[in-house]
N, C-alpha and C positions, 0 to 999 in steps of 0.2 A: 262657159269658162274653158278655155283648153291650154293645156301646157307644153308647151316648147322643151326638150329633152336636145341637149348637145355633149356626145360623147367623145371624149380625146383618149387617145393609149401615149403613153409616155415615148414611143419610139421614135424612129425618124419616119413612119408612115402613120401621123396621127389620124390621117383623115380614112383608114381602113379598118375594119372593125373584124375581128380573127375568128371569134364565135356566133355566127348568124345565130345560129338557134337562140343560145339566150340574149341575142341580142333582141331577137324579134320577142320572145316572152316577156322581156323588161317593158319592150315597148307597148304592148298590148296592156299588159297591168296598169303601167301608168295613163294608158286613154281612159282606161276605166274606172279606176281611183277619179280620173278629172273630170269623168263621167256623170259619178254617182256624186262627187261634190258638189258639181255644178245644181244638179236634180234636188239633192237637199236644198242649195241656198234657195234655189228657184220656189221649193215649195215652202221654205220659210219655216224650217223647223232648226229648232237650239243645237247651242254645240254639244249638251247633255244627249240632247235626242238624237242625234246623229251619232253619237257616241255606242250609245246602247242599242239602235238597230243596227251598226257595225259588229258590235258585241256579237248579237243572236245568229245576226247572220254566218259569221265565224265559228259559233258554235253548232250552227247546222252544217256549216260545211266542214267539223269532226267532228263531227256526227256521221254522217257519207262515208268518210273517207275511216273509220272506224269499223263500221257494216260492209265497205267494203273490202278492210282488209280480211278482216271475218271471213267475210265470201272467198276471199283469196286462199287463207288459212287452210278452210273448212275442205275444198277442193282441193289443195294440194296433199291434205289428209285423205282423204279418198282415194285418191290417185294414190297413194302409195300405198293404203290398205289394200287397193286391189292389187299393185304391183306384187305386195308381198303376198297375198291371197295365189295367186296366178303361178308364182313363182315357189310355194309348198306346194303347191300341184303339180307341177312340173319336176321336183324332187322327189315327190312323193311316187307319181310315174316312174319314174329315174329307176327308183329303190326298187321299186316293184318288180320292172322288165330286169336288174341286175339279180333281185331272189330267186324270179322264176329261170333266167338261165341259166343261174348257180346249180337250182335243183333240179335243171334239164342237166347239166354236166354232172351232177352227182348220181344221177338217174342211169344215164351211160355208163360213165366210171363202175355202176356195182354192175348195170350189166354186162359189160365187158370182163369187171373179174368175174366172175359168175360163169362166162363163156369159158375162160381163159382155164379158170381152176379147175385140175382134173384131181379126183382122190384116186387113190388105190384097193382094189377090195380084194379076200381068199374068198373065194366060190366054193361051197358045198356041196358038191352036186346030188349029193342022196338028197339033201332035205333043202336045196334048190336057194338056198340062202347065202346073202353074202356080208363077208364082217371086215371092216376098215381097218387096213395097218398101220395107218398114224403117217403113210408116204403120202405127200400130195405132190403134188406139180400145177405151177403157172407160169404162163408162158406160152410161148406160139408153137401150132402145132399144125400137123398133115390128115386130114382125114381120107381115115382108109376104109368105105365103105360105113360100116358100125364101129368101125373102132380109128382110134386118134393115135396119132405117133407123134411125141415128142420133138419139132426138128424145127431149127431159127435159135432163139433168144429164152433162158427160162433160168427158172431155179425150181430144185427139186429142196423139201422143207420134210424133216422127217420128226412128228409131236410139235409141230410149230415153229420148228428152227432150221434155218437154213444152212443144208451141207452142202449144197456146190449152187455156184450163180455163176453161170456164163452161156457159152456158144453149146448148142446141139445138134447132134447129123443125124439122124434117122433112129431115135431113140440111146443116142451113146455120146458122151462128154466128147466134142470134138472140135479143140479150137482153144483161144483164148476164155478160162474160166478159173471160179477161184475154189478151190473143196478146205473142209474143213475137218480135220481129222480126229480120233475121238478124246485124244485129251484137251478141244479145242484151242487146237493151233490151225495156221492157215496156210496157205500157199498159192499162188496166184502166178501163172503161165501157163504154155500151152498146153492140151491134151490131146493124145492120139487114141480115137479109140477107144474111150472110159481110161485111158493109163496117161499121167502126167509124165511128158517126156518135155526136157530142155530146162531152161534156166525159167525161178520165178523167184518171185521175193517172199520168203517166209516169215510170218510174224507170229511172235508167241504169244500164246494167253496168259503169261504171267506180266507182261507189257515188257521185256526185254527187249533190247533193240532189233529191228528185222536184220537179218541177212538172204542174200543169194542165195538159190541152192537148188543144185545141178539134180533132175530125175530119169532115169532112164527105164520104161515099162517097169513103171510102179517102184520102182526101188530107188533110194537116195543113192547116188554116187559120192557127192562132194560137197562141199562147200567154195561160194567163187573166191572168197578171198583165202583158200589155202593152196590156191593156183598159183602158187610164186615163185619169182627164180631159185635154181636147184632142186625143188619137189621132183622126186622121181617117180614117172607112171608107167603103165601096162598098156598098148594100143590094142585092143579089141578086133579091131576092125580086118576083114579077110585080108585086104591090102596089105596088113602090117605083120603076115602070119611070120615072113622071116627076120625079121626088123622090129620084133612088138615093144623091148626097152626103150625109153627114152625121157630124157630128163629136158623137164623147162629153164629156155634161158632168159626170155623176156615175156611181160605180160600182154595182156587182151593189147591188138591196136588196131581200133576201128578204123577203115580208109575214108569216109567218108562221115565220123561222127556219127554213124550207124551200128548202136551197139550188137544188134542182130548179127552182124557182117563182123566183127572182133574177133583175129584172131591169135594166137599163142605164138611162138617160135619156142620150136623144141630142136634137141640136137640128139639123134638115132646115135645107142650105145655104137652100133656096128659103121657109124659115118654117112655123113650127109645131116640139111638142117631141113625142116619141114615146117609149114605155116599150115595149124592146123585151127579148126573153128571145134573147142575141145565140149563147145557148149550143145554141137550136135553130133561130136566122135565119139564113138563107144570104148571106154578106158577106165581104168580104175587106180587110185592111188595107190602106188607100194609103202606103205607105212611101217612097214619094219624094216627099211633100208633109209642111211639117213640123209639129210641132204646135201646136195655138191653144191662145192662156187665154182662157177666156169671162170679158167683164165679169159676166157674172152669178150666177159664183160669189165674186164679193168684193163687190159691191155689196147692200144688205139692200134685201129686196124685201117688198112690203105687200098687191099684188095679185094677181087669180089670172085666168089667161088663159080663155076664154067656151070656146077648142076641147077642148083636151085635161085643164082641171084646172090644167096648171102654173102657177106662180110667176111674173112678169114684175117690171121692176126698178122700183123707187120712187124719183120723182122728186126731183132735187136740189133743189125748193125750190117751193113752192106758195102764191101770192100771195094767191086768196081765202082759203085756211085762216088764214093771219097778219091778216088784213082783219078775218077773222068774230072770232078770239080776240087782239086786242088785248092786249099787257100793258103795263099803269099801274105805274109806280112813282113815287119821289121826286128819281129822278136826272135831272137835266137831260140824260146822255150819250144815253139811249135813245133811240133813234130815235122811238117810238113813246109820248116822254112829251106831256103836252099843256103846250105852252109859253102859254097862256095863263095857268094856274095858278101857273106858276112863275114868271112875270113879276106877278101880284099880288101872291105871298107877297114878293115883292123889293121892293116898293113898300112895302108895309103894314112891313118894316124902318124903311124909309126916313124913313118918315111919323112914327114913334115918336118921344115929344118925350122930353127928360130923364129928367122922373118917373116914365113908364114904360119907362124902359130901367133906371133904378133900380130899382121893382120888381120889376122881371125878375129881375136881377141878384141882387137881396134874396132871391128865391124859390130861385134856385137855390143862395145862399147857405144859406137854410135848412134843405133837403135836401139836401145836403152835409153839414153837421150833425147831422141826423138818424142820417143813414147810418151817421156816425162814432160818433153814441152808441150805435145799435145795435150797431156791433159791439162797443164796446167793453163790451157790458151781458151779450152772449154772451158776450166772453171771459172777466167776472167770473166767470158763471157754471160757463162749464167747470173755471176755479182753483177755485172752492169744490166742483165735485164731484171733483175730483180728490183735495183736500184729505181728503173723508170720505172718500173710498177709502180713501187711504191709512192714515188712522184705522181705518178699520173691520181694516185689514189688519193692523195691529199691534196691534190686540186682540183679533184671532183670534191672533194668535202667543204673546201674553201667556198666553190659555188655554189653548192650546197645552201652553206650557213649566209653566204651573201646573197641567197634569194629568200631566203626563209626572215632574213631581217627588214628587205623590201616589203614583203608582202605584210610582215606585223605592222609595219609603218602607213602602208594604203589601210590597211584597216581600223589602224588608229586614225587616221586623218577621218575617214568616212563616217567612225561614231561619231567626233567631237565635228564633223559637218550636220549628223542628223541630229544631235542635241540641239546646236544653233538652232535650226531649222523649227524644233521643237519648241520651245523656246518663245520663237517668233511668233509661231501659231496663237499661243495661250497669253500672250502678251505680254513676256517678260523680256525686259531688252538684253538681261542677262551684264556682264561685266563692261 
């Protein structure tokens, strides 16, 4: 018995078939279905019995196909117990090499402080003993045969607490650092020498806000912001032994946004202005003397002094410059009109007989008239363009409204075409 299979696809290439694969599986099942049918009739067994070794046989093959997905299962569990097996060992490794080089780096780390940290001892020398002052030191340092000197990067820590963190030169504060002094308060810039010289920001231990503030070998001088114009001060400096008065006219002005580089303008009781950098000039404030306003910061100034560059004040009022530029107008008030001219044009009024004051008069009658028809020929004109505006504007509406009633009309005709049409479908003939 064998069966004839003819397959069509709905397209216009019926005779091509899209899916080989299942085409050729259909086709193989059904030789074999007409196979195994043929085989039964042939052997002559019932449609019961053909029935029921189909059954078995379907049931052996889920059966197979049950064992084997089992098999499928069962290995794919495997596989990923080992992946995950492989993969905590792999983390576990991880963890491992990351502890032990945490505690190679923590290993370093104390021996480096260990290297780093120096204590301080009093040597006894009768009874050969030495006893710790509570000073340490760490930080980088120079050795000098048996013994270490202080010099790079460090803080010295006195009972545990840190009074100075910064730069060191050969055993002495020298450089950018911060010390902390004993009612801990702080102060942070430079030091020359174990002695804070120049500007650093001091902050207080009660948390008050920091200020600035100016030291010169060990001693405060100032505060920055009492630096301001009028403060009168004392110049220190050998330079200024005949000249030491001198009061501020203007604040810090760095050239380059480099507050290092910021300097004052001061003006010498004895004349002359000086640009001083007051943050490294040795001077002290005179505080019982009170402060000035200079006229010349309010006064506007135009010229510029021959010594130092500055600014000098411009004069309230300069007679040749008004001399050389003259100004002419028509007002008799000015000072500076020429009353000759004005006493002519006043005469030449005078002089004028009747008919030319009627003329006058006439002319300016007639421009007048002018003026008036002019405007009145613009305002014609703006009403008649307004006018077509408004025209033009109400038949653009007209077209408007006369397409908007075309188009409701196409679309009424196209419903009551597709109801017909409807209609006709379903077989109603309709009216």
């Amino acid at each position: 018995m064998s069966v004839n299979v003819d397959l069509h696809h709905g397209d216009e290439h019926s005779g091509q078939v899209k899916n080989h694969k299942a085409y050729e599986k259909l086709m193989k099942q059904l030789e074999h279905e007409s196979e195994e049918l043929e085989h039964n009739t042939t052997a002559g067994l019932t449609t019961a019995e053909i029935i029921k070794k189909r059954r078995a046989k379907e049931e052996k093959s889920a059966e197979e196909f049950r064992r084997q997905a089992k098999a499928a299962v069962d290995a794919q569990e495997a596989k990923e117990k080992r992946e995950k097996e492989e993969a905590e060992k792999r983390a576990k490794a991880k963890a491992d090499e990351e502890d032990r080089q945490r505690r190679e780096a923590e290993e370093e780390a104390i021996r480096e402080l260990e290297r780093k940290t120096k204590k301080f001892f009093t040597v006894d020398r009768k009874y050969n003993r030495k006893s710790p002052t509570g000073v340490m030191y760490f930080g980088e340092y120079e050795q000098e045969g048996n013994a270490w000197v202080p010099h790079g990067y460090g803080e010295f820590r006195v009972n545990g607490e840190v009074i100075y963190d910064g730069e060191i030169y050969q055993g002495k504060m020298h450089g950018t650092g911060m010390i902390k002094f004993e009612n801990d308060d702080t102060w942070k810039g430079k030091f020359h020498l174990d002695e804070p010289n120049g500007i650093g920001l001091y902050k207080f231990a009660d948390g008050s806000a920091p200020r600035e503030r100016i030291y010169r070998n060990s001693r405060p001088v100032c505060w920055v912001d009492e630096l301001i114009p009028g403060v009168r001060i004392r110049l220190l400096g050998p330079q200024h032994n005949r000249n030491p008065m001198a009061t501020i006219i203007e604040d810090a002005i760095a050239p380059s946004g480099d507050l290092e580089q910021a300097r004052f303008k001061v003006k010498c009781d004895l004349g002359g202005f000086l640009r001083l950098d007051l943050r490294a000039e040795k001077f002290t404030i005179i505080k019982d003397q009170p402060m000035i306003a200079m006229l010349d910061k309010y006064i506007p100034c135009h010229r510029t002094d021959a010594h130092d560059g500055s600014i000098g004040p411009e004069p309230r009022y300069n007679y040749e410059a008004d001399q050389a530029n003259r100004s002419k107008t028509d007002y008799h008030e000015n000072f500076y009109h020429d009353v000759k001219k004005v006493k002519k044009i006043q005469k030449r009024k005078q002089d004028m007989t009747d008919e030319e004051r009627t003329k006058s008069q006439n002319a300016r009658m007639r421009a007048l008239m002018a003026a008036n028809a002019k405007e009145k020929q613009v305002k014609a004109e703006m009403e008649a363009a307004l006018a077509e505006e408004k025209a033009r504007r109400e038949q653009e509406a007209a077209e408007a409204a006369a397409y908007e009633a075309e188009v409701a009309a196409q679309r009424e005709a196209l419903a009551a075409k597709r109801a017909a049409q409807e209609r006709a479908m379903h077989g109603d003939p309709g009216d």
